[in-house]
N, CA and C atoms as an extended XYZ file, in Angstrom:
198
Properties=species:S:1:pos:R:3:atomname:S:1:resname:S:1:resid:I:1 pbc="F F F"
N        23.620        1.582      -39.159 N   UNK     1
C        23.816        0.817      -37.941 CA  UNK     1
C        23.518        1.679      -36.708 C   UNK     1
N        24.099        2.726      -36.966 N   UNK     2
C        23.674        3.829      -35.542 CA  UNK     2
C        22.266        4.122      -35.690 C   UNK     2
N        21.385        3.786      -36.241 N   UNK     3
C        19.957        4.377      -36.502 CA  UNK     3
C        19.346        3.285      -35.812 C   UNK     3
N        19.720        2.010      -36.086 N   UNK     4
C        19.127        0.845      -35.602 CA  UNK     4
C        19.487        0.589      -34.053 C   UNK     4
N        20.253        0.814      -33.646 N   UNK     5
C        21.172        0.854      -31.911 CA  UNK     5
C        20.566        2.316      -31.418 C   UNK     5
N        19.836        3.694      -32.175 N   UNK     6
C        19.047        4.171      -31.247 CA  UNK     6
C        17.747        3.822      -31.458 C   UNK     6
N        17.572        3.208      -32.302 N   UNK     7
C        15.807        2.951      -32.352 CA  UNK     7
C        15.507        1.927      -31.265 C   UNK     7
N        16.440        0.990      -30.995 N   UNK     8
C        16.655       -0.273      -30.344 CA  UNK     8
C        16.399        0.691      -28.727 C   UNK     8
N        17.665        1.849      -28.794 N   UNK     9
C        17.270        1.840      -27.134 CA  UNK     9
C        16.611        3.158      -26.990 C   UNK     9
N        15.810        3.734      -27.699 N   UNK    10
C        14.868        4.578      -27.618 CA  UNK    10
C        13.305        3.080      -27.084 C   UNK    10
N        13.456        2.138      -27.891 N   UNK    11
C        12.480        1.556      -27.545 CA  UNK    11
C        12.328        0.979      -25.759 C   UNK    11
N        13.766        0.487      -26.266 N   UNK    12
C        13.659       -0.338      -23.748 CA  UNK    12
C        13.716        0.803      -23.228 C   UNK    12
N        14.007        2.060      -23.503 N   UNK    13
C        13.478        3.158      -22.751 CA  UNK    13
C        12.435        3.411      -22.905 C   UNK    13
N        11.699        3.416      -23.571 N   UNK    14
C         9.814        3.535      -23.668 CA  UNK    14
C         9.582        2.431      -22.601 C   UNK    14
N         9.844        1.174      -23.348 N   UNK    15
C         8.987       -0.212      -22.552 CA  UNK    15
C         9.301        0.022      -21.009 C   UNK    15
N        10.771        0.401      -20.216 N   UNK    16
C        11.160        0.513      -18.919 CA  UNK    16
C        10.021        1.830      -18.346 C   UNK    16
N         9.958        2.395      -19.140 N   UNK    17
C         8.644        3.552      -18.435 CA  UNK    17
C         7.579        3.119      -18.377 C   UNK    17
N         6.999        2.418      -19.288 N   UNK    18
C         5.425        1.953      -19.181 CA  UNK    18
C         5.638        0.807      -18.288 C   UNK    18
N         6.693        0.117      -18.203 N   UNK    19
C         6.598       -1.375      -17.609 CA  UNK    19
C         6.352       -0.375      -16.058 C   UNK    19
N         7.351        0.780      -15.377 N   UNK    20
C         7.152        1.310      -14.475 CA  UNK    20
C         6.391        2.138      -13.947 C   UNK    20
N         5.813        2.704      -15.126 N   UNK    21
C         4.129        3.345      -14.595 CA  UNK    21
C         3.214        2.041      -14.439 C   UNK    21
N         3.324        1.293      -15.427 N   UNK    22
C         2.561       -0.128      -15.269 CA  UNK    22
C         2.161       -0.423      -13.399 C   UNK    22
N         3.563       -0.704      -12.916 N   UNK    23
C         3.279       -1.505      -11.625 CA  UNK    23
C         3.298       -0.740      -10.734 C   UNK    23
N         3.608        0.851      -11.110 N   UNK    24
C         3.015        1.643       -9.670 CA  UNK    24
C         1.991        1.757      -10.035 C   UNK    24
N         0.838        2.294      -10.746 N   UNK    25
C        -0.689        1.681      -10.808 CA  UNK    25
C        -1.327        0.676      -10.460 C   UNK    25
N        -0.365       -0.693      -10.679 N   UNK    26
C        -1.197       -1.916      -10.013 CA  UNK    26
C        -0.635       -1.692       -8.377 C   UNK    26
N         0.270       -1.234       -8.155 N   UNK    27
C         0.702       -1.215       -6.665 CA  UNK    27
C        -0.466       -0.315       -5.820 C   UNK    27
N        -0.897        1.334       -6.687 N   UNK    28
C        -1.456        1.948       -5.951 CA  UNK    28
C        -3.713        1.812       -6.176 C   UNK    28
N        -3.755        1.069       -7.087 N   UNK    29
C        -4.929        0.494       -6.814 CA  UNK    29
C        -5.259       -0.824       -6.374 C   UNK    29
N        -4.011       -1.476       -6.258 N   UNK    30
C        -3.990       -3.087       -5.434 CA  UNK    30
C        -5.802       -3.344       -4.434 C   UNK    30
N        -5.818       -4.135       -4.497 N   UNK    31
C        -7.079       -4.448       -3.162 CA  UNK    31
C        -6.388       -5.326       -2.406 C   UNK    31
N        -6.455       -5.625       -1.237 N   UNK    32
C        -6.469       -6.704       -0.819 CA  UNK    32
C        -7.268       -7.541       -0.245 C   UNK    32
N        -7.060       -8.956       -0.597 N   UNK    33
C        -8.677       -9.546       -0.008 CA  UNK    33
C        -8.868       -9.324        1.190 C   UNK    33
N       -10.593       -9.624        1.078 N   UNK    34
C       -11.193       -9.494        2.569 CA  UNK    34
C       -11.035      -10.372        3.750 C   UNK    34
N       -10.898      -11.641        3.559 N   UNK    35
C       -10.556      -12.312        4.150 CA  UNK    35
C        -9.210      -12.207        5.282 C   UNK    35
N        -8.422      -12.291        4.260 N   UNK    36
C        -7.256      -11.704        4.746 CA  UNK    36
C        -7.203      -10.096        6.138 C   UNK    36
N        -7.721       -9.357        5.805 N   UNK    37
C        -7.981       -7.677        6.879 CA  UNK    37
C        -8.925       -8.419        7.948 C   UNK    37
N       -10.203       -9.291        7.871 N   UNK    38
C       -11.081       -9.671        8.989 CA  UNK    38
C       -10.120      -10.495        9.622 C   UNK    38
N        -9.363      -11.079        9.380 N   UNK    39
C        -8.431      -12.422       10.771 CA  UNK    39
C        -7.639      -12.129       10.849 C   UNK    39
N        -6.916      -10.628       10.632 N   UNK    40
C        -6.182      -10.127       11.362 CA  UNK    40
C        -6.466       -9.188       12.807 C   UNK    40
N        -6.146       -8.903       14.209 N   UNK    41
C        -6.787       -8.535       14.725 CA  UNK    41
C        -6.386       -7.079       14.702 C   UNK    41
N        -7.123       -6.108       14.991 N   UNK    42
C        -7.494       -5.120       14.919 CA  UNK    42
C        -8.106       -4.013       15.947 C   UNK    42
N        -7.637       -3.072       16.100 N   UNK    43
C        -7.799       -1.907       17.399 CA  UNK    43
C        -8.662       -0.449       16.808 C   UNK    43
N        -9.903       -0.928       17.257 N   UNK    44
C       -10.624        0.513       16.723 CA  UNK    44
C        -9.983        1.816       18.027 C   UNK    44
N        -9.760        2.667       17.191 N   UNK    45
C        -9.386        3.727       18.166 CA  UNK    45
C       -10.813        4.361       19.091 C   UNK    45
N       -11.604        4.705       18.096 N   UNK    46
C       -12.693        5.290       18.709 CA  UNK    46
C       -13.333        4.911       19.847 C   UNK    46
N       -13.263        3.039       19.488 N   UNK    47
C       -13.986        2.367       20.784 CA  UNK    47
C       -12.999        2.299       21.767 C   UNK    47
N       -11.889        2.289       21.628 N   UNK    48
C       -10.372        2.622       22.705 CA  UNK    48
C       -10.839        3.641       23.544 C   UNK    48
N       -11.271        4.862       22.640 N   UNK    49
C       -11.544        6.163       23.449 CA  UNK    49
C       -12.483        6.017       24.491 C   UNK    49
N       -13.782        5.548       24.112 N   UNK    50
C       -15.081        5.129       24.817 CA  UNK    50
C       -14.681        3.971       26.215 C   UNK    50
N       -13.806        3.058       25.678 N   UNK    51
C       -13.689        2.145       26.360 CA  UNK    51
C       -12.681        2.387       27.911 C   UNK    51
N       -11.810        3.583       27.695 N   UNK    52
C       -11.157        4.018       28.654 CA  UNK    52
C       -11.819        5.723       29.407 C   UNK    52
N       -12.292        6.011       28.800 N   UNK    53
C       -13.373        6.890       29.642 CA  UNK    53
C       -12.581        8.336       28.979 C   UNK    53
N       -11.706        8.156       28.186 N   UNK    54
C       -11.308        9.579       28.104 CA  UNK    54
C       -10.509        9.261       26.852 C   UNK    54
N        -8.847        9.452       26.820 N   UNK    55
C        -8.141        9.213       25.985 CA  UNK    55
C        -7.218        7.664       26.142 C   UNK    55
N        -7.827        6.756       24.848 N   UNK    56
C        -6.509        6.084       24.711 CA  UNK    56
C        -6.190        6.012       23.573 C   UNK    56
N        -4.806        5.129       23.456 N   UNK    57
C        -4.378        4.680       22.265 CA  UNK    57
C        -4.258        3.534       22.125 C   UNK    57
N        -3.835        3.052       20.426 N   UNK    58
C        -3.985        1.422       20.228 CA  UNK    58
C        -2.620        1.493       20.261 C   UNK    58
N        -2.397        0.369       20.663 N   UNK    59
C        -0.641       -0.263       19.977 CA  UNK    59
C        -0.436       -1.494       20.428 C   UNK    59
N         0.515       -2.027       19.134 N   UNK    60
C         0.466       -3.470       18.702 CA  UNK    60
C        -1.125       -4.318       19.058 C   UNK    60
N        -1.836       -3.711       18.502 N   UNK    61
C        -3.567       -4.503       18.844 CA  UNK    61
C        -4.200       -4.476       19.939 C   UNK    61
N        -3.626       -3.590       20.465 N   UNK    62
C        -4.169       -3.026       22.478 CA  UNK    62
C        -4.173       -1.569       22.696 C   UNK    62
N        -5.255       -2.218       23.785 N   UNK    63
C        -6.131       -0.499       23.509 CA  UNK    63
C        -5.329        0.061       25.523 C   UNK    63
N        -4.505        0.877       25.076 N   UNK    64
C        -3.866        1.509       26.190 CA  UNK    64
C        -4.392        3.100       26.677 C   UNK    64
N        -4.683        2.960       28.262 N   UNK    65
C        -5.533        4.074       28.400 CA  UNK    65
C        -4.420        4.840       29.521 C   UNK    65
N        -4.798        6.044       28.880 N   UNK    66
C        -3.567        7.100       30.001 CA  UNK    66
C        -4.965        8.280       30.543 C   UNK    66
């Protein structure tokens, strides 16, 4: 009986590791669609820089020049 009650939880300890390497792999190669990133709006920094003649920054989707 004790052989069968550790084989039992030697196993949901295997499956709880793979189930948890499992979904940090799908978490850290996720994509997200394209659709979705283009209609959100968006603050290129670089053109921020150009666009204020020297240094700015973006924040909350606005390009702020100091």
């Amino acid at each position: 009986m004790k052989r069968t009650v550790q084989t039992l939880y030697r196993s949901v300890f295997a499956l709880a590791v793979v189930g948890s390497l499992s979904f940090g792999a799908v978490e850290a190669f996720g994509v997200t669609l394209p659709g979705k990133d283009a209609a959100r709006p968006w603050c290129d920094p670089v053109k921020c820089n150009v666009q204020c003649g020297g240094y700015g920054i973006c924040q909350n989707n606005v390009c702020l020049c100091y």
